[in-house]
C-alpha positions in Angstrom: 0.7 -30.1 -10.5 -0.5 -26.4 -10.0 -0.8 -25.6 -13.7 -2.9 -22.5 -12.3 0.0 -20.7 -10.6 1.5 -17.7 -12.4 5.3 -16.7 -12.6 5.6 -13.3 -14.4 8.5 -12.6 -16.1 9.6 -10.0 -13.7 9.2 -12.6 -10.6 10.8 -15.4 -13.1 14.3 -12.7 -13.6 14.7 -12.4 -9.9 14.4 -16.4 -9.2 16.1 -17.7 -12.2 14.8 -20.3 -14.3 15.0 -23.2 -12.6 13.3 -22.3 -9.3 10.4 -20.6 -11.7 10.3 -23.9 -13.8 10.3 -25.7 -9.7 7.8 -23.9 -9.2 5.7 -24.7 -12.2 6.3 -27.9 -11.7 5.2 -28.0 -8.5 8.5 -29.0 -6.8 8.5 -26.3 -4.3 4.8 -24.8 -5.2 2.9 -23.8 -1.7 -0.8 -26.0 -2.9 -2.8 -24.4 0.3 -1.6 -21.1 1.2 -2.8 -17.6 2.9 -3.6 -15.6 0.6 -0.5 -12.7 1.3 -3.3 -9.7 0.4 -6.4 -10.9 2.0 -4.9 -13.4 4.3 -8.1 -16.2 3.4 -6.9 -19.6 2.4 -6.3 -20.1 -1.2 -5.2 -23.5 -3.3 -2.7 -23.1 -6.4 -4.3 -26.7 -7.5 -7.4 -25.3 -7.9 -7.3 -21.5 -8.2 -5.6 -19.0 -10.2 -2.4 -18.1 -7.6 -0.1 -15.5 -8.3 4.0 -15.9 -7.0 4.7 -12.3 -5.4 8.3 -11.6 -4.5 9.1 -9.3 -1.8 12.7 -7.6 -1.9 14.1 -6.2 0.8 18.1 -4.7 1.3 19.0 -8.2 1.7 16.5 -10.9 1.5 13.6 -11.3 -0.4 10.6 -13.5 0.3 8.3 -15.3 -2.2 4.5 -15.0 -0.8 1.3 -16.2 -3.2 -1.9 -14.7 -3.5 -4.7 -15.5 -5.4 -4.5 -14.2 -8.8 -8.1 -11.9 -8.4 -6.3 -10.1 -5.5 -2.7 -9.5 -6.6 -1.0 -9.8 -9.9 2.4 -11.6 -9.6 4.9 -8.8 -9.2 8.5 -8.4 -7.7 7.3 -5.6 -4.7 10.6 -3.6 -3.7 10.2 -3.1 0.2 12.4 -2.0 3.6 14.0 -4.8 5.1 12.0 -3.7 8.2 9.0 -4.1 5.9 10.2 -7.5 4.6 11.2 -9.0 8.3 7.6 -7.5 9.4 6.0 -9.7 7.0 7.4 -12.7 7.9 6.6 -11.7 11.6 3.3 -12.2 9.7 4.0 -14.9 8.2 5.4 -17.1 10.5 4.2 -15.8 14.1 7.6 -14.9 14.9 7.3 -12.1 17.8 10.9 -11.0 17.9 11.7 -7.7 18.4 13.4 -5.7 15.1 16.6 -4.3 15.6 17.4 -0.4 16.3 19.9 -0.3 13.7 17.2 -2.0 11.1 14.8 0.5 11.9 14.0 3.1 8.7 13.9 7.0 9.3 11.0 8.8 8.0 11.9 12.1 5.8 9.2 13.3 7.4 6.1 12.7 9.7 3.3 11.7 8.3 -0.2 10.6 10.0 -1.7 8.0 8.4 -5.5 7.2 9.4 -7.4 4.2 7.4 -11.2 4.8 7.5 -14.1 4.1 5.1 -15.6 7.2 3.4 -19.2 7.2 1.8 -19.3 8.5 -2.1 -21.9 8.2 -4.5 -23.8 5.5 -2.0 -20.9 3.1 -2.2 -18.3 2.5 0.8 -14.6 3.1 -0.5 -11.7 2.0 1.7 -9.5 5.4 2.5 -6.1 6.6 3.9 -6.1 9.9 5.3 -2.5 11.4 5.4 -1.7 14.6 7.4 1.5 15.8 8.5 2.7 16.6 11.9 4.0 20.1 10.5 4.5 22.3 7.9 6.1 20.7 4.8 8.8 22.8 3.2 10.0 22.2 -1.0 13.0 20.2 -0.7 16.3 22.8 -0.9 14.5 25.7 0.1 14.3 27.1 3.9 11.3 29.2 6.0 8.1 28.7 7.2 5.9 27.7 4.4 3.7 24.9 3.7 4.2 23.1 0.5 2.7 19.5 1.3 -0.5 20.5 -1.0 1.4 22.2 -3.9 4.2 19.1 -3.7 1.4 16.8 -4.1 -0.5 18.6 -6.7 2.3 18.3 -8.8 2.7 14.2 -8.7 -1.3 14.7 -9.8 -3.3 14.8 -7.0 -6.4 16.8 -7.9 -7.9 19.9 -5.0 -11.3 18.9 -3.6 -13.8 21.1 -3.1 -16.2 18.7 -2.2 -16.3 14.9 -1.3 -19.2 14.1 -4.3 -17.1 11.8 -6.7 -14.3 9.4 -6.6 -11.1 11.2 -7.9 -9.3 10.3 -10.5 -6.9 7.5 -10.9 -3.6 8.5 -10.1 -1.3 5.9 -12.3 1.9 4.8 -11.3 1.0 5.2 -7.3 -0.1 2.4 -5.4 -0.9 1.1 -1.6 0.8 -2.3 -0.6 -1.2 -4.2 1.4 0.3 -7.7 2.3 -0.8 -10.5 4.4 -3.5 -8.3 5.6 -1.8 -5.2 6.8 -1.0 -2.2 5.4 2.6 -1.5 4.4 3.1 1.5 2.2 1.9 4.0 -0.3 4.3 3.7 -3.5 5.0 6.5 -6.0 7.0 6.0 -9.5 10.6 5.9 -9.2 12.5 8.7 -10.6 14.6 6.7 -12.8 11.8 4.3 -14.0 12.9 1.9 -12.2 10.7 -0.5 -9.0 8.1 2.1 -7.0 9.1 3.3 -4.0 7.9 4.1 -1.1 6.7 7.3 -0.1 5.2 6.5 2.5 5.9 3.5 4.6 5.0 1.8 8.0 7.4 1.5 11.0 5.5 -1.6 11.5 2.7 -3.0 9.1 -0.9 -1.4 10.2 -3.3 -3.3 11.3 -6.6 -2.5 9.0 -10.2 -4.1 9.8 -11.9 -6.6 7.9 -14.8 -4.2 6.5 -11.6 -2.1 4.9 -9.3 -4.7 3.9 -12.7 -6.3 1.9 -13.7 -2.4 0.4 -10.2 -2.1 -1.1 -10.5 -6.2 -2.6 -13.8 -4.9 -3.7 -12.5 -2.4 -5.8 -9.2 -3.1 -6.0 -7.9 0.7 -5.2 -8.1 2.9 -2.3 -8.7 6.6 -1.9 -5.9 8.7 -0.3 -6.7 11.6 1.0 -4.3 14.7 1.9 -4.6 18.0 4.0 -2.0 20.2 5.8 -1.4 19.8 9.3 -4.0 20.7 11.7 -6.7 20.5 9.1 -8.1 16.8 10.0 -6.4 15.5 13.1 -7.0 11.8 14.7 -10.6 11.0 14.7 -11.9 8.5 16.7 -14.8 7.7 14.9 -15.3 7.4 10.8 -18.4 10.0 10.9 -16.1 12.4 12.7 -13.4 11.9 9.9 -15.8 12.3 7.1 -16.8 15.8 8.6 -13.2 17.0 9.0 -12.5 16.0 5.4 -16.1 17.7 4.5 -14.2 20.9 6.2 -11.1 20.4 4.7 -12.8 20.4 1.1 -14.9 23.4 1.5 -11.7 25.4 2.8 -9.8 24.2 0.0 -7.1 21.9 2.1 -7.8 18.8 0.8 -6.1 16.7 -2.4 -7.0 13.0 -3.6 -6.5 10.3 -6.0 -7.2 6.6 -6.6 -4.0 4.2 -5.9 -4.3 1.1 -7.4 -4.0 -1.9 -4.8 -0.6 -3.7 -4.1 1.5 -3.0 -6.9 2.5 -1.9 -10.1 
């Protein structure tokens, strides 16, 4: 029996009772698995494994993951997100559907790197838009992307010296091994949702993916268009952050990993 595998109540409202007391019971329980976060193999009957419940429009999907990686949450995704994982999941190499497909609000550039601070490597997302961002309702040629994120408590950089500041409530999904989404708080308190989220999951490397497991939260940086651009190389990114800093384009925070 995998007396080590943990059902939060969350996870248990969304399954009902009997398939969480199944589960308990080790009726439908996985035993081996892949872990859905760091993708190594994990055991419920002999390691702490947490049930993580993916929701999409649709159809959700139950994943585990070892308990030190991912608490067990209910994780509200796209269904495009949701069929991407099983992709994952199951090798299946069918192609989405058009009509499943997601539109962005707006076009963000997302670059995964690791950035050096305080002698320590931290996993990192650098986000920069493809233009200007305008305050939703109002009209003209202005840049809002820093000020917008500034309120939602991303602190200005001047300088890439310390780690910023946890920014609660925020978080980056990453599931079985890929990167899926940058979460914010929902406006009516409610699941996080995504602010940011992948057509198709992003492939990260292993160096990353072990940073983030490291420490459990990963630095997101921002800066207005044209201020970083796509750098092939992590020592070239660090530099164009360096300049963003210095010329006061650049905001950060902490986001927890994979969840709430």
């Amino acid at each position: 029996m995998p007396r080590m595998l943990d059902v939060s109540d969350e996870v248990r409202a969304e399954i009902g009772d009997e398939e969480a007391d199944r589960l308990l019971a080790g009726e439908t329980a996985p035993g081996s698995y892949d872990c859905t976060s760091c993708r190594t193999p994990g055991d419920s009957d002999q390691e702490r494994t947490s049930t993580v419940l993916f929701i999409g429009d649709e159809t959700a999907v139950l994943a585990f993951a070892h308990a030190g990686c991912l608490p067990s949450q209910v994780v509200q995704v796209t269904e495009e997100q949701l069929r991407g994982a099983v992709k994952s999941i199951t090798g299946d190499r069918a192609e989405l559907e058009p009509d499943k497909v997601v539109p962005e609000q707006a076009v963000l550039g997302v670059t995964s790197g690791l950035v050096l601070i305080g002698g320590e490597l931290h996993p990192a997302l650098v986000v920069e838009p493809t233009a200007p961002i305008a305050r939703p309702g109002t009209t003209g040629a202005g840049d809002d992307f820093l000020p917008l994120l500034i309120e939602q408590g991303f602190m200005p950089l001047t300088e890439l010296s310390a780690v910023p500041p946890v920014l609660h409530g925020w978080s980056v999904l990453l599931a079985v091994g890929q990167l899926h989404a940058v979460l914010q708080p929902s406006a009516n308190g409610g699941q996080p949702v995504a602010w940011w989220q992948a057509h198709q999951p992003l492939q990260v490397t292993d160096a990353w993916r072990s940073a983030a497991n490291k420490h459990q939260q990963v630095l997101m940086f921002a800066a207005p268009v044209g201020s970083i651009g796509r750098q092939p190389r992590e020592d070239l990114l660090r530099d164009a952050l360096d300049k963003a800093a210095a010329n006061g384009k650049l905001v950060a925070a902490a986001l927890p990993l994979a969840g709430t």
